[in-house]
C-alpha positions as CSV (number, residue, x, y, z in Angstrom):
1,X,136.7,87.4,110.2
2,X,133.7,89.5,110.0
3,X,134.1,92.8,111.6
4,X,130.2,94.0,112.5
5,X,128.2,96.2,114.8
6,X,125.9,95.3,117.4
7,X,122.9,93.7,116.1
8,X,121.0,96.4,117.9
9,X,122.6,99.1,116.1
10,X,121.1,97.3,113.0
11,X,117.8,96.5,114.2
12,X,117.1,100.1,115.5
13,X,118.6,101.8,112.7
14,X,116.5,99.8,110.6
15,X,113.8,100.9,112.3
16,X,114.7,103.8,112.6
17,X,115.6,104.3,108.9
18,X,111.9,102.3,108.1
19,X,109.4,104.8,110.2
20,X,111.9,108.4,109.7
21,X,111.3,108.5,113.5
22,X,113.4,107.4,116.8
23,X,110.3,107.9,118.9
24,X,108.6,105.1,116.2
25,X,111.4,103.0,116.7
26,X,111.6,102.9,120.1
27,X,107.9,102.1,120.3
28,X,108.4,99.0,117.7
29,X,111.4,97.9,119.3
30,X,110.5,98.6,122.8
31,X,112.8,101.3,124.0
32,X,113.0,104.4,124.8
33,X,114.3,107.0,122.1
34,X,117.5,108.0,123.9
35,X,118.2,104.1,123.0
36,X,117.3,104.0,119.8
37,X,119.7,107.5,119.2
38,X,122.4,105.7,121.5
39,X,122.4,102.5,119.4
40,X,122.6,104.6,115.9
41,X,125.4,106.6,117.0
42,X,127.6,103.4,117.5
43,X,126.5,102.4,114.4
44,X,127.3,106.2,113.0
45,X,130.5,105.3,114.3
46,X,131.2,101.6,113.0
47,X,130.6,103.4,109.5
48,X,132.8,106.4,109.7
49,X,129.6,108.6,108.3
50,X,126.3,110.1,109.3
51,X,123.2,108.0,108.5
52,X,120.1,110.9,109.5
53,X,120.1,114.2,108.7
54,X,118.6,115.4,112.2
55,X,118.3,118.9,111.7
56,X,116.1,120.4,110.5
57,X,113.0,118.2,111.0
58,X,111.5,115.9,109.7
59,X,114.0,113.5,110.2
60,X,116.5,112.3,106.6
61,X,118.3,110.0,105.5
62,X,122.0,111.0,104.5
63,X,122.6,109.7,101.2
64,X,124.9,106.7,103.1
65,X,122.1,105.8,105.1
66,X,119.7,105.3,101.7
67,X,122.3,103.1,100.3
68,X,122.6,101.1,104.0
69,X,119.1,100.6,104.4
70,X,117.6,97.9,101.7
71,X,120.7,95.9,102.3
72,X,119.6,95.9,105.6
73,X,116.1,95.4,105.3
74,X,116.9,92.1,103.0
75,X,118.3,91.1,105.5
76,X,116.7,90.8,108.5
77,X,113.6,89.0,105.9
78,X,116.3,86.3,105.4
79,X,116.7,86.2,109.0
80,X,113.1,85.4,109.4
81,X,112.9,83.4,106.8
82,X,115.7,81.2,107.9
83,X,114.1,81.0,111.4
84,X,111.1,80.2,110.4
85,X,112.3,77.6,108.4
86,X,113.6,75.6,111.2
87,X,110.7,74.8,112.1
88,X,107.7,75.9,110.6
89,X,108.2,74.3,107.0
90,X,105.4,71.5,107.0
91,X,101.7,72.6,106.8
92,X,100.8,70.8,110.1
93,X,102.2,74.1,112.1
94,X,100.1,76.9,113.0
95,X,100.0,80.2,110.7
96,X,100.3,82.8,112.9
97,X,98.1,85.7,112.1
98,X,98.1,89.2,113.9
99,X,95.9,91.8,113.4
100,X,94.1,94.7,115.1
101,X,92.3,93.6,118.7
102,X,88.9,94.8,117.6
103,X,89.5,93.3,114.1
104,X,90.6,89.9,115.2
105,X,87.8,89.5,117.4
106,X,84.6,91.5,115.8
107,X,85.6,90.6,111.6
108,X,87.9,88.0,110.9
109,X,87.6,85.0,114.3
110,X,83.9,84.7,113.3
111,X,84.7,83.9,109.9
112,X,87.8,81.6,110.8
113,X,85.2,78.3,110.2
114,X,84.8,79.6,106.3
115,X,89.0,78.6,106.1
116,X,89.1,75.4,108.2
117,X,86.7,73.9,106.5
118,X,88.5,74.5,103.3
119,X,91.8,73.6,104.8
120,X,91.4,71.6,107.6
121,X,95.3,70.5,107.5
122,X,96.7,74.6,107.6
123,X,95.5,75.4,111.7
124,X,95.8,79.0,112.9
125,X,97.3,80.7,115.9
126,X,95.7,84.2,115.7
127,X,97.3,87.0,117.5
128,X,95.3,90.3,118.6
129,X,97.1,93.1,119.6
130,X,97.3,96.6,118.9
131,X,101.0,97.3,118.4
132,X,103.3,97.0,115.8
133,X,104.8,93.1,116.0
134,X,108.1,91.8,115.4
135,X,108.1,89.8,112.2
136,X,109.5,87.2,113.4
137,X,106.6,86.8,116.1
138,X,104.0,86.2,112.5
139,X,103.9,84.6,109.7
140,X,101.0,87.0,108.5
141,X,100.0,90.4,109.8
142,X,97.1,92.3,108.7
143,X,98.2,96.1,109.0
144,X,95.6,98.8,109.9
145,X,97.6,101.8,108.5
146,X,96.7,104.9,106.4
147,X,99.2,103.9,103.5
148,X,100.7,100.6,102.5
149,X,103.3,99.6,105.0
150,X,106.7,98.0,103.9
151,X,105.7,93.9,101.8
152,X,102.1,94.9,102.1
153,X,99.8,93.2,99.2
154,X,97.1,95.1,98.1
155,X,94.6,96.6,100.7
156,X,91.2,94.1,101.4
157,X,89.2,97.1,102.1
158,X,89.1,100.9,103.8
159,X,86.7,101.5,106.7
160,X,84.5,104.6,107.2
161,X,83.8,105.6,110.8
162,X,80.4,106.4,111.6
163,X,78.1,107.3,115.2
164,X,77.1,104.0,116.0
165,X,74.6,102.8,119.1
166,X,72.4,100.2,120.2
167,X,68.7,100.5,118.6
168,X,67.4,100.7,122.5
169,X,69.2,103.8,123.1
170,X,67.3,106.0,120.5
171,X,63.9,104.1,120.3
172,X,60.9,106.2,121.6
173,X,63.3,109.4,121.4
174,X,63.1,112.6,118.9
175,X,64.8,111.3,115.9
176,X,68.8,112.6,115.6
177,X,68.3,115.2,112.6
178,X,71.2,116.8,112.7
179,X,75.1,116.1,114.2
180,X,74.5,118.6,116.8
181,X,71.6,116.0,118.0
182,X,74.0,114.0,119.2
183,X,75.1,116.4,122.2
184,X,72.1,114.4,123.8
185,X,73.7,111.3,123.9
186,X,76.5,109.8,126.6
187,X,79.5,109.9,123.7
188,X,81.6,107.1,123.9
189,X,85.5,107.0,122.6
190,X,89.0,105.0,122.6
191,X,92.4,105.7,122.0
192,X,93.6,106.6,118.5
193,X,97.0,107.2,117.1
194,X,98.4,110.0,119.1
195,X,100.5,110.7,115.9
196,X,97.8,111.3,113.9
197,X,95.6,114.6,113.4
198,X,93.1,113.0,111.1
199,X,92.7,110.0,113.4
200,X,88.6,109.8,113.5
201,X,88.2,111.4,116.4
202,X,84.7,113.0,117.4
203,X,86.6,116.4,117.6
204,X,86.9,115.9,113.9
205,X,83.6,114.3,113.1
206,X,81.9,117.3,114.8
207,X,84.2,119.7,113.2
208,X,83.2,118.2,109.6
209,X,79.8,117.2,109.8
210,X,78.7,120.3,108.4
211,X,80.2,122.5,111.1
212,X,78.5,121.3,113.7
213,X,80.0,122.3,117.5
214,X,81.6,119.7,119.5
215,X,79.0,119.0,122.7
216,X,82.6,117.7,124.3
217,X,80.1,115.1,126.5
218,X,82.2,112.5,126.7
219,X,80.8,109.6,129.0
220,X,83.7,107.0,128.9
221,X,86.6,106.6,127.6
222,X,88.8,103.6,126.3
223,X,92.5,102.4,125.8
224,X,90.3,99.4,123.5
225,X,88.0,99.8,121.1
226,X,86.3,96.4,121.7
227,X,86.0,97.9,125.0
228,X,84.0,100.5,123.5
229,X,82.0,98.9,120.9
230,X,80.9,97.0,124.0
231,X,79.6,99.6,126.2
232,X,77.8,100.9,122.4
233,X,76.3,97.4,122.4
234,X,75.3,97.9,126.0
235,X,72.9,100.7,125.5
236,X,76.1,103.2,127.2
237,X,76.4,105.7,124.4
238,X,77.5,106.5,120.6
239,X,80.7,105.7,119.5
240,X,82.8,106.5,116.6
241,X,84.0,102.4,115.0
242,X,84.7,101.4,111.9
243,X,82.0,100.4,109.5
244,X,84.0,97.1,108.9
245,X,84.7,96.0,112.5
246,X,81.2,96.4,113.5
247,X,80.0,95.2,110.1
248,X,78.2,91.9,111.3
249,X,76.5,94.3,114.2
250,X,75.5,96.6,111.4
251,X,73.9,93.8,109.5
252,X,72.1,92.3,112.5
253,X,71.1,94.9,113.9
254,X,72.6,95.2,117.2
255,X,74.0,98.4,116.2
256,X,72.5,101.0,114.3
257,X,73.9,104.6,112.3
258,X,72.9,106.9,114.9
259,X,73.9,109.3,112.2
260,X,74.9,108.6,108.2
261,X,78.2,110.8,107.9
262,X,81.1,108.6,108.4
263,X,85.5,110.0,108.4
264,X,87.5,108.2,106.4
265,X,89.7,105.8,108.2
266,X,92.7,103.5,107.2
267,X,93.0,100.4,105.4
268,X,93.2,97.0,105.9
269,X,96.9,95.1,104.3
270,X,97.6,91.6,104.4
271,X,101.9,91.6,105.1
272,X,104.4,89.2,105.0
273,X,107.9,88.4,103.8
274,X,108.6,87.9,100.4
275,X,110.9,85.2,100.8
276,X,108.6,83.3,103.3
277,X,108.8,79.3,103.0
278,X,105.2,78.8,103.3
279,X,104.5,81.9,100.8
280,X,101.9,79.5,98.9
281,X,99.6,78.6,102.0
282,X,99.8,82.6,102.6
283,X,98.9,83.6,99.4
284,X,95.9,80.9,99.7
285,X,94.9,82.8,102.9
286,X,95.1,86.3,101.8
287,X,92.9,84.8,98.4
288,X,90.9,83.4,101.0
289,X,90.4,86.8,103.4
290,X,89.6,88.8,99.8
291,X,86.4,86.2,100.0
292,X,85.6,87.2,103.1
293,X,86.1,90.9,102.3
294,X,83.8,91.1,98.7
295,X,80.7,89.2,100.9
């Protein structure tokens, strides 16, 4: 008989062991951190041996918990695998894709009719949301993240974030001529990764563009950033997006570069499981979302 921990032990050491973070963890796995350090303490004991090194930060890996890890990993993509298998083995069920909110709805839903016409028999079930989801809730997840998350294939593009507005807010006004111009504007922003210091924040965009001071006029703020490409598109302010979320507004039109200096932002990676059973059709649709990316 097979003598094993709690599968929760597993799952949130995995995670855990995956991000180097229990506050990460808790986040992907929904819990709180105390959890996620309760679980890999039974799991610490199940083992007879430390797994982290938690002092001093960051947090480590002991060399047991290297060696636990892959194993562990493999796993739970067999576990999806298998699951998925059940039921999803025949082309007639829905791909489930999940991306970004604002990416889902501004870039890649407009261009779903470019796939269905080409595979009319393969229908999608797409998934906006802007945490991190359980692989077995996808088939497919296009990750927004500074570097190439765990099965990622190669990125389809990186985005640049730039002021953008709608045309009528600047028409008939002094052209913007330098950052600092932009103090005259309502400013709009969203929600970035808390985590993250060189998130593209207009803190930062002021603080680089050429040393200009931050005007700190912030007009609204937004948990979504479709919320806030929306108010842009009403005539509300300037925001900070990404040049590929807004790119069909960019191309139209409906949004302008109040100003041309953009941050760097993150990248855009197609993920899913090695093992997958419908690894073919998914390799058709990331061939497929390249397409869309080089047009």
């Amino acid at each position: 008989m097979r003598r094993l921990p709690p599968l929760g032990a597993l799952r949130a050491f995995e995670a855990a062991a995956r991000r180097l973070s229990f506050k990460g963890a808790a986040e992907e796995l929904g819990l709180t951190p105390t959890a996620i350090s309760h679980h890999v303490r039974l799991l610490e004991e199940h083992c007879g041996t430390m797994l982290f090194r938690r002092r001093p930060r960051p947090l480590a890996l002991t060399p047991a918990g290297e060696r636990l890890l892959p194993g562990l990993r493999h796993g739970f993509d067999t576990f999806v695998a298998a699951l998925s298998s059940l039921d999803r083995t025949g082309n007639d069920a829905p791909l489930r894709i999940t991306s970004t909110n604002a990416f889902a709805s501004r870039w890649l839903v407009p261009r779903l009719g470019g796939w269905r016409a080409n595979h009319p028999d393969v229908p999608l079930s797409v998934i906006g949301t802007d945490r991190i989801v359980d692989p077995a809730d996808f088939d497919l997840a296009i990750r927004y993240a500074r570097s190439p998350p765990p099965h990622a294939e190669r990125a389809l593009f990186r985005d640049r974030h730039y002021p953008v507005c709608s045309p009528s807010l600047v028409a008939g006004r002094e052209p913007i001529a330098s950052p600092a111009d932009l103090g005259r504007y309502p400013l709009i922003q969203y929600d970035w990764f808390a985590s993250d210091r060189l998130s593209p924040s207009w803190k930062l965009w002021f603080d680089t563009a050429c040393g200009a001071p931050d005007p700190r006029v912030i007009a609204f703020s937004f948990r979504e950033e479709a919320h806030a490409i929306e108010a842009a598109l009403a005539g509300q302010g300037i925001t900070l997006c990404s040049d590929v979320v807004v790119a069909d507004e960019l191309a139209s039109g409906a949004l302008v570069k109040a100003f041309d200096f953009g941050l760097p932002g993150y990248a855009f990676y197609p993920v899913f499981a090695p093992n997958h059973p419908r690894r073919e059709i998914l390799e058709a649709f990331v061939r497929w979302l390249r397409g869309m990316a080089s047009t």
